[in-house]
Legacy VTK file of the C-alpha trace (Angstrom):
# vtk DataFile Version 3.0
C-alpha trace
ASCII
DATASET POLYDATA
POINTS 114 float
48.826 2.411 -10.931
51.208 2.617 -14.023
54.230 1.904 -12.488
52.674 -1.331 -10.507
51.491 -2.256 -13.884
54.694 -1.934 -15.663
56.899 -3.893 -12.558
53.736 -6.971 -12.580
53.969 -6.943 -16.517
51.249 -8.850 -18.138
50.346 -10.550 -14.759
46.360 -10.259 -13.986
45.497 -8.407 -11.169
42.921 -7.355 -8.831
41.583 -5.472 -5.963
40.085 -6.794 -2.763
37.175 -5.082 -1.340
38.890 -5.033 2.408
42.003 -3.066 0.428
39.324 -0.497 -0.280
38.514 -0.233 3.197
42.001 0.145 4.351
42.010 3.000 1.823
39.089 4.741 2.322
40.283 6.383 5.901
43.764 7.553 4.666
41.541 9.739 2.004
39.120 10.641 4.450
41.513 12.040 6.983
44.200 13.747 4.600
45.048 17.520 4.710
45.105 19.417 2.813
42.134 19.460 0.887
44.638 18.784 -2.451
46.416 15.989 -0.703
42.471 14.231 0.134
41.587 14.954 -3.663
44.682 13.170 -4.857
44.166 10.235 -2.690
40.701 9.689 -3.439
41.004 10.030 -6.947
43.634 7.323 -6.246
41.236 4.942 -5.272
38.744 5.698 -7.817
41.242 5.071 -10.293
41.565 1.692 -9.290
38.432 0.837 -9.181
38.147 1.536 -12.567
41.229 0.066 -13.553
40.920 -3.732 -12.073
38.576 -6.023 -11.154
37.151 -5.572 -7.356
36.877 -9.237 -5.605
33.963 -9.222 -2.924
33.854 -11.240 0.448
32.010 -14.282 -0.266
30.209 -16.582 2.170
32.927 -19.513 1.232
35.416 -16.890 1.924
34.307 -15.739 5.073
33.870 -19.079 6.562
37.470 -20.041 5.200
38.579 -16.909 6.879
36.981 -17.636 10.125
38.240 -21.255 9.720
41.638 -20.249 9.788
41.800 -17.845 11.826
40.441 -20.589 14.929
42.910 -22.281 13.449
46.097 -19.506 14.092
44.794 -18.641 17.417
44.862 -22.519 18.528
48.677 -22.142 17.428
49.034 -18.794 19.190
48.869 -16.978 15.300
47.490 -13.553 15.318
47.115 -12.361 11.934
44.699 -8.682 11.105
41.648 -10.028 9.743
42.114 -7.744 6.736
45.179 -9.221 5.694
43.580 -12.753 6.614
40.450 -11.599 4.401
42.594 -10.830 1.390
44.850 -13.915 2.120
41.708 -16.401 1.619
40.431 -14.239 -0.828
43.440 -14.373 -3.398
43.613 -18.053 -1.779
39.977 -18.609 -3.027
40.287 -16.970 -6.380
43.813 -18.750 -7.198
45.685 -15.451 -7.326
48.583 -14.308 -5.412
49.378 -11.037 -3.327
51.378 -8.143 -4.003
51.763 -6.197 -1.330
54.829 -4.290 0.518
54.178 -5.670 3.841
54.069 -9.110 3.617
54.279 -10.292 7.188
51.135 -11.243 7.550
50.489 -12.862 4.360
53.305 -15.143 5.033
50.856 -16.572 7.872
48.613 -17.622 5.388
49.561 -21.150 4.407
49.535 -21.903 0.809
49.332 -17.795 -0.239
52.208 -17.406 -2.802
53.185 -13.817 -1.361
55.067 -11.291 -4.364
56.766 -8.271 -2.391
56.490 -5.249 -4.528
LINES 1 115
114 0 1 2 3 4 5 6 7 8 9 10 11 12 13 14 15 16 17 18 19 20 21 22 23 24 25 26 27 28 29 30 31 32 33 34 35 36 37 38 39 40 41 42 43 44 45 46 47 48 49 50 51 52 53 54 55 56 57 58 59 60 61 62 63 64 65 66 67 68 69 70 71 72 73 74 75 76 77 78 79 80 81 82 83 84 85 86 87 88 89 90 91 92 93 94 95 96 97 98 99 100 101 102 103 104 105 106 107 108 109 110 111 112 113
């Protein structure tokens, strides 16, 4: 968390709700027992540490919207990525994220590769 702090400066950021879901089974499933502490103490130090953004009604029509919308253009983009695409969208924020393939699908989402 320190280091992403110290690259993103003073620059407000947040957690989405989905990214805790992504999260969740890469704690769940570690091994060792040390490597499964360490990852969900991980977690629950960001929680802490930033805001968590929910899914929303507005966001999860939005979401659905555009993803009818991708499909019609032969687009397939992970809903989790197009959940915290809208989201950030939504909440005027952008991503950070080191996999930013799909976000790039997600028109208007300024996309920051960390």
């Amino acid at each position: 968390m320190e280091a992403l702090t110290e690259k993103l400066d003073d620059t407000e950021i947040g957690v989405w709700v989905i990214t805790l879901i992504e999260m969740a089974p890469g704690a769940a499933r570690a091994d060792p027992a040390e490597r499964k502490s360490k990852r969900e103490k991980s977690i629950d130090e960001l929680v802490m540490a930033v805001p968590v953004f929910p899914v929303t009604v507005p966001i999860a029509l939005r979401t659905g919207q555009l993803d009818g919308e991708n499909q019609a253009r032969g687009l397939q983009v992970p809903l989790p990525d197009l959940l915290i695409g809208v989201t950030a969208l939504e909440l005027g924020y952008s991503v950070g994220t080191a996999n930013a393939r799909h976000f790039r699908q997600v028109v208007g989402l300024k996309v920051i590769e960390i």
